[in-house]
KEDREN-307912 format. One record per residue (C-alpha): x, y, z. Coordinates in pm, whole numbers, padded with zeros to 5 digits, always signed. Layout:
# KEDREN-307912
XYZ;...
# end
This chain:
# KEDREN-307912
+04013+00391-01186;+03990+00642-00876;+04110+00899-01071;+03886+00856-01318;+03589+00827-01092;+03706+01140-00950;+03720+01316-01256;+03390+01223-01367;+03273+01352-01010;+03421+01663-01100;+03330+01739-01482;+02965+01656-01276;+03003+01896-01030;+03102+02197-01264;+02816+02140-01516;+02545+02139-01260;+02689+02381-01041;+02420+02606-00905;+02527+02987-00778;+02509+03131-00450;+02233+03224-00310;+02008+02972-00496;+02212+02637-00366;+02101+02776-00023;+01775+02786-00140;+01714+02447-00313;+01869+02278-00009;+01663+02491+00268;+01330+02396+00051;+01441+02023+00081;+01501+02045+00382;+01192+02174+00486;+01015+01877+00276;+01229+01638+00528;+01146+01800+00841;+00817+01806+00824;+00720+01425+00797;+01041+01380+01057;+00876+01621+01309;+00531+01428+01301;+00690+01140+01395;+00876+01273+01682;+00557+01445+01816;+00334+01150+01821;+00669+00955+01950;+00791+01156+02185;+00606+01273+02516;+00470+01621+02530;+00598+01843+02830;+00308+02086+02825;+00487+02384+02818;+00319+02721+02739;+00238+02802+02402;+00348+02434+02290;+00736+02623+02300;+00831+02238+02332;+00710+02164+01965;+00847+02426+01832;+01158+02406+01997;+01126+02021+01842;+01112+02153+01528;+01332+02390+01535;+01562+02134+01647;+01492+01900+01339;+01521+02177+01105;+01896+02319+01171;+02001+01919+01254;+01855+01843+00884;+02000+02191+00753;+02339+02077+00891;+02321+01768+00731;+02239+01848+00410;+02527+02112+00411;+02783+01852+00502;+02689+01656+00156;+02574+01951-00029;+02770+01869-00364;+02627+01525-00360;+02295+01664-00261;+02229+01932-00536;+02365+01711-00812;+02080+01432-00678;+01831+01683-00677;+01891+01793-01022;+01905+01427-01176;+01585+01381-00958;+01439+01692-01143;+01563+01562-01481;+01339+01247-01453;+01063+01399-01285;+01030+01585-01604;+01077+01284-01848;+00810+01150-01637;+00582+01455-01671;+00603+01495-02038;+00586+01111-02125;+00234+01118-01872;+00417+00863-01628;+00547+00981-01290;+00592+01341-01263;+00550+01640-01043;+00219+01599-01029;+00217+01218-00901;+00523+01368-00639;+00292+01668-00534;-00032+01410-00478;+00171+01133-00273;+00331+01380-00054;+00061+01561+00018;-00135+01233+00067;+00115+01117+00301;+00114+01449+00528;-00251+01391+00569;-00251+01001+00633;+00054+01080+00908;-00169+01314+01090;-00440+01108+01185;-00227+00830+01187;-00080+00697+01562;+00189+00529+01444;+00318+00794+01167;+00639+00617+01111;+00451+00325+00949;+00301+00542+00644;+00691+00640+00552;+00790+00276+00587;+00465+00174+00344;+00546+00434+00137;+00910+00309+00070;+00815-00047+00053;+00767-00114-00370;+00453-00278-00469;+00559-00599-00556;+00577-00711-00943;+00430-00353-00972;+00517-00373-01372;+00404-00769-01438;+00089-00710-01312;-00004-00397-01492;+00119-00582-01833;-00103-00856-01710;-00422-00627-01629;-00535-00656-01987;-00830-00487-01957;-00883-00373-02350;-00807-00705-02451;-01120-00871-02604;-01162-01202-02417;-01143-00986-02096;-01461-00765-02200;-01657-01074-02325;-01611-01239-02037;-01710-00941-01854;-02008-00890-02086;-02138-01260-01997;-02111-01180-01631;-02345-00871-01656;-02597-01095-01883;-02569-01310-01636;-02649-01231-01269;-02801-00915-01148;-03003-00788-01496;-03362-00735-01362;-03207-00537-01046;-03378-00215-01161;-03356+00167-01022;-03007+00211-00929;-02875+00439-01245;-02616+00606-01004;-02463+00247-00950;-02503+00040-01226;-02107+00019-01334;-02090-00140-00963;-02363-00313-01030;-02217-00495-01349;-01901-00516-01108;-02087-00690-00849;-02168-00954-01102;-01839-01006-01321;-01734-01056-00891;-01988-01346-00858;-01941-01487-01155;-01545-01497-01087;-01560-01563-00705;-01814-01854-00782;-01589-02063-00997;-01244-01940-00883;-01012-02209-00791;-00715-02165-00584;-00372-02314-00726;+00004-02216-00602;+00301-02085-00758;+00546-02315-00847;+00740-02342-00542;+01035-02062-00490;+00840-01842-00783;+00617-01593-00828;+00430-01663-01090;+00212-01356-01254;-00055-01453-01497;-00175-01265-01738;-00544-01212-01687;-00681-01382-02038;-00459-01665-01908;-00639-01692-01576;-00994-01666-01808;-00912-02036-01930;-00969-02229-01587;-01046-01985-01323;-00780-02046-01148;-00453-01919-00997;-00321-01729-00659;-00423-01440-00487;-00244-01220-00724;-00333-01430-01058;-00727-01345-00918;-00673-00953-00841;-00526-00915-01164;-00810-01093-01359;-01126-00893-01125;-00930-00591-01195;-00918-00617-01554;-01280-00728-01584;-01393-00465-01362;-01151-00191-01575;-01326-00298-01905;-01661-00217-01783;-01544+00183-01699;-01482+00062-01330;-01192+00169-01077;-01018-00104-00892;-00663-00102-00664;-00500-00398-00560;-00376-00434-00202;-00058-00556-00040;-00071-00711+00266;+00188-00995+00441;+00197-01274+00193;-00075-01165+00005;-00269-00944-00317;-00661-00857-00306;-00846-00629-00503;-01076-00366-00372;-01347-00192-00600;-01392+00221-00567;-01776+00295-00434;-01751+00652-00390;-01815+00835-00059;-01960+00717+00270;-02286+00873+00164;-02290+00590-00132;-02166+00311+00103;-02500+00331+00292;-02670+00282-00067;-02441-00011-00161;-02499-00192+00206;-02871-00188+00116;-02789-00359-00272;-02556-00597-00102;-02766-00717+00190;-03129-00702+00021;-03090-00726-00385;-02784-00896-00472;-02619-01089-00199;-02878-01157+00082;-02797-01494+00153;-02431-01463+00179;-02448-01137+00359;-02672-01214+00588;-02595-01083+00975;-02217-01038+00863;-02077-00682+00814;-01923-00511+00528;-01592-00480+00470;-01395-00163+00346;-01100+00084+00334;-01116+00483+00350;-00841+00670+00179;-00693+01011+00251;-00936+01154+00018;-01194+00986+00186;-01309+00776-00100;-01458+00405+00011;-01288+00110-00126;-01479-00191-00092;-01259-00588-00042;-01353-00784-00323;-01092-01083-00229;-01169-01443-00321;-01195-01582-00006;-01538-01326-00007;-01902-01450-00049;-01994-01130-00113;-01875-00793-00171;-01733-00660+00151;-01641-01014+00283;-01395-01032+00560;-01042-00963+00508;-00763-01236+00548;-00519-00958+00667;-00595-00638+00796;-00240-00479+00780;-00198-00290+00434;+00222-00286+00288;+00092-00128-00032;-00165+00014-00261;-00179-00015-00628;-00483+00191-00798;-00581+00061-01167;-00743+00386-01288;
# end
């Protein structure tokens, strides 16, 4: 069986083998990738000795890089052959529009930026390695073309909110706002079966209004998705909430005033708004159903995960 292994390991080795000097190459570029992330950790870990012209930092670095490098060398078969089957399915996942360079390129770069301004850096890697959990049940259960979703959705809108008037730029968060009142009014909480994790679909959830934390993300997101709105669901400790997309900061201070004088003064009033800013700066608002109103506390402030539905 060893021998066999070994052989495989071999015929492996000789059909992606990749000629001096571009092995060098590929594993220099990689390394670089590592380094980088690695070396903001250790700067906003490690204490700074104020040396002139920051030479500690970029004696760090240097460091990191030729430790890395040395690495990388010591495994090189096994590294080159993973980068190529990593390659392979990054462009199976370009061409079939699922994850490809492009979705690599955006969370990298989204994670460089987040790391900056981020005190503890080493948390955004561990986040980013954590899988959202039942990633692939719940976006099977998000069923927002199916047509009990959008009716429901459509009786929302009808519903609450119709004589609000003069807010063209906002009136998809508008409609959101109200499929959220209408779902947040009536929503009643019921467990898992014990030692399972359920995941409902969201026409299933239509019937009663009821469900877990992840049973009611799933059906706001879908509602809100059928209307031409963009939700994510959040991971925190124990628990799923959806957040709706509001735009900029800019449009927060116009969705404040909607929330706290046209559509949700009682339950707003004197409490504050609740909300996340991305990397990209774009405002997510909570939408959870433990919240009166859009921008209700959270239950958890700590976020594992993000899962965007757009």
């Amino acid at each position: 069986m060893m021998e066999f292994g070994n052989l495989s390991f071999q015929k492996l080795e000789e059909k992606f083998r990749i000629k001096s000097p571009w092995d060098l190459i590929i594993i220099f570029v990689l390394n670089i990738l590592i380094t980088i992330p690695i070396f903001i950790i250790a700067h906003q870990n490690l204490i700074t000795l104020e040396w002139a012209y920051h030479v500690d930092r970029i004696l760090l670095f240097l460091a990191i890089l030729l430790g890395i490098q040395y690495l990388l060398q010591l495994m090189r078969k096994v590294t080159l052959i993973s980068i190529i089957l990593y390659l392979i399915m990054l462009v199976y996942g370009s061409l079939s529009d699922k994850y490809g360079f492009k979705s690599v390129f955006e969370d990298y770069r989204s994670m460089m930026y987040t790391m900056n301004d981020n005190p503890y850096p080493q948390d955004i890697i561990i986040s980013k390695l954590m899988p959202f959990p039942n990633k692939s049940k719940i976006l099977d259960a998000v069923e927002y073309q199916n047509p009990k979703v959008r009716d429901f959705a459509f009786m929302a809108i009808n519903k609450h909110f119709k004589k609000i008037k003069g807010y063209n730029d906002y009136f998809t968060i508008i409609q959101s706002f109200a499929i959220f009142k209408e779902i947040n009014g009536s929503w009643n909480y019921v467990s898992d079966p014990k030692g399972h994790d359920y995941i409902a679909k969201a026409t299933e959830s239509l019937k009663y209004l009821s469900g877990d934390c992840d049973d009611h993300s799933i059906l706001m997101a879908a509602c809100i998705k059928s209307i031409g709105g963009t939700t994510r669901l959040i991971h925190t400790k124990g628990h799923i909430y959806p957040e709706i997309y509001i735009g900029n900061k800019i449009d927060l201070e116009h969705i404040n005033y909607l929330i706290k004088k046209e559509l949700f003064p009682q339950e707003s009033k004197n409490k504050g708004i609740h909300y996340h800013i991305d990397e990209r700066g774009n405002v997510w608002l909570n939408l959870d159903y433990t919240a009166k109103y859009p921008g209700g506390p959270f239950m958890n402030e700590e976020i594992l995960g993000a899962l965007t539905l757009d």
